[in-house]
C-alpha positions as CSV (number, residue, x, y, z in Angstrom):
1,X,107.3,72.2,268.9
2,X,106.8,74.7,271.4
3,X,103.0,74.0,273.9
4,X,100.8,77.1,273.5
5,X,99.7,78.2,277.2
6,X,97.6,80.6,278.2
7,X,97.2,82.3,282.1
8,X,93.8,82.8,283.4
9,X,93.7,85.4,285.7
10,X,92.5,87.5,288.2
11,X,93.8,91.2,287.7
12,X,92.5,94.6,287.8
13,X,92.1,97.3,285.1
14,X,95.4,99.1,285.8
15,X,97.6,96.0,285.7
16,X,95.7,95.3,282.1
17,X,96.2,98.3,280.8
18,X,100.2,98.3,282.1
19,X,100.8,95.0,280.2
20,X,99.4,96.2,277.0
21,X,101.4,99.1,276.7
22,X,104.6,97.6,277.6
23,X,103.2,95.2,274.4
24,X,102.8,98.4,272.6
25,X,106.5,99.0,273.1
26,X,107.7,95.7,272.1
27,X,108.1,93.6,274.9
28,X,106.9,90.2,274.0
29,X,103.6,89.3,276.0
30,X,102.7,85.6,277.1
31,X,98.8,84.7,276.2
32,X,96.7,86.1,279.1
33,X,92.5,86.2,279.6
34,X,92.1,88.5,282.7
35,X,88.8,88.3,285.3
36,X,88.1,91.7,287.0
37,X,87.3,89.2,290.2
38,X,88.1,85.6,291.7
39,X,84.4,85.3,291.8
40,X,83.9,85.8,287.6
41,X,86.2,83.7,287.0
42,X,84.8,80.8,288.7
43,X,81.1,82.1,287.4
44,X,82.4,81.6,283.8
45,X,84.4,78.4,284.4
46,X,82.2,76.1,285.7
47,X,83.1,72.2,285.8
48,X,81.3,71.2,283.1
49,X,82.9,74.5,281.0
50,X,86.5,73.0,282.4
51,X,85.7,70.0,280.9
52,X,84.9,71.1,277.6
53,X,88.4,73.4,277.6
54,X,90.4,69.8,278.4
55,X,88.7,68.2,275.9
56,X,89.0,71.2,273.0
57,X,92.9,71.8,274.4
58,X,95.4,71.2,271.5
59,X,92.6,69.7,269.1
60,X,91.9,72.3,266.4
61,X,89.0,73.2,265.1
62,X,85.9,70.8,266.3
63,X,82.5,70.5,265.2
64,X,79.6,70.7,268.2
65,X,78.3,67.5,268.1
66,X,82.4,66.1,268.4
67,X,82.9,68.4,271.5
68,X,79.8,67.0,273.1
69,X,80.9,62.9,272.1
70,X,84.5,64.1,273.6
71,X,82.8,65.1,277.0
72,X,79.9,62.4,277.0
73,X,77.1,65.1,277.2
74,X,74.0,66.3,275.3
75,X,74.8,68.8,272.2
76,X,72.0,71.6,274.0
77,X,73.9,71.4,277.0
78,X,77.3,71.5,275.2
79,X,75.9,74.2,272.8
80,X,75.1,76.7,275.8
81,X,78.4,76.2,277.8
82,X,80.3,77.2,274.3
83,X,78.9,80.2,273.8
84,X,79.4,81.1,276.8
85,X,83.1,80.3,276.8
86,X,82.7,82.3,273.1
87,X,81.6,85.0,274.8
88,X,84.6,85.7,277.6
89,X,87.1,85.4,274.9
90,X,88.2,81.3,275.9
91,X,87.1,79.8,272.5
92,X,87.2,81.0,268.9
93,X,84.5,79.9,266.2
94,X,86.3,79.7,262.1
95,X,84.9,80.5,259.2
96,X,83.7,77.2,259.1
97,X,81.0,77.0,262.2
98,X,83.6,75.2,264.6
99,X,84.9,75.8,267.9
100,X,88.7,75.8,268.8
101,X,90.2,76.5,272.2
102,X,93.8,77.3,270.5
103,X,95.9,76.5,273.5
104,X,97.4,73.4,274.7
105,X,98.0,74.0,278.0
106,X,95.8,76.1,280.7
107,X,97.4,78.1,283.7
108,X,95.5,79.7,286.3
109,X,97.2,82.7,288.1
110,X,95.4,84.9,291.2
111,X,96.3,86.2,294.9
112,X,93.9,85.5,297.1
113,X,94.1,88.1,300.4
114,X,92.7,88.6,303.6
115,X,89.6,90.5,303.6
């Protein structure tokens, strides 16, 4: 069984759009989420958001209310870091209502540079 991984990463707009089209012309492409910025990244992905990725990584589909008992917080506070992590493209909802983070593994990927 091979572990699904995604990179998070910091890259700009031209390095995005040069990995897509080498996709378009076959070459296989590992699973990426791009920031624009170090700074967005860390904006989306607080700790508590990092938590809920661990806890959803490799699970399947989960219901709200088992996300929140897997991380030991309140189902408001769990419901608003989720759909925030459903809105930059971490998480996926089904058909069903659920959420599922469809990775097992995370990798985080950026150059930080002198000013």
């Amino acid at each position: 069984m091979t572990m699904k991984v995604v990179t998070l990463e910091v890259a700009d707009r031209e390095s995005v759009t040069e990995r897509a089209l080498s996709g378009f012309k076959g070459k296989p492409q590992a699973a990426r989420i791009s920031f624009a910025s170090p700074e967005l990244l860390w904006k989306v992905l607080t700790a508590r958001r990092w938590e809920l990725l661990k806890a959803m990584a490799g699970e399947g589909p989960l219901a709200l209310r088992e996300v929140a008992r897997r991380v030991g917080r309140d189902v408001k506070g769990v419901h608003s870091d989720t759909h925030a992590l459903l809105d930059a493209g971490l998480i996926d909802r089904t058909g069903e209502g659920k959420f599922e983070f469809p990775f097992d593994a995370i990798r985080v990927a950026f150059t930080l540079k002198a000013a």
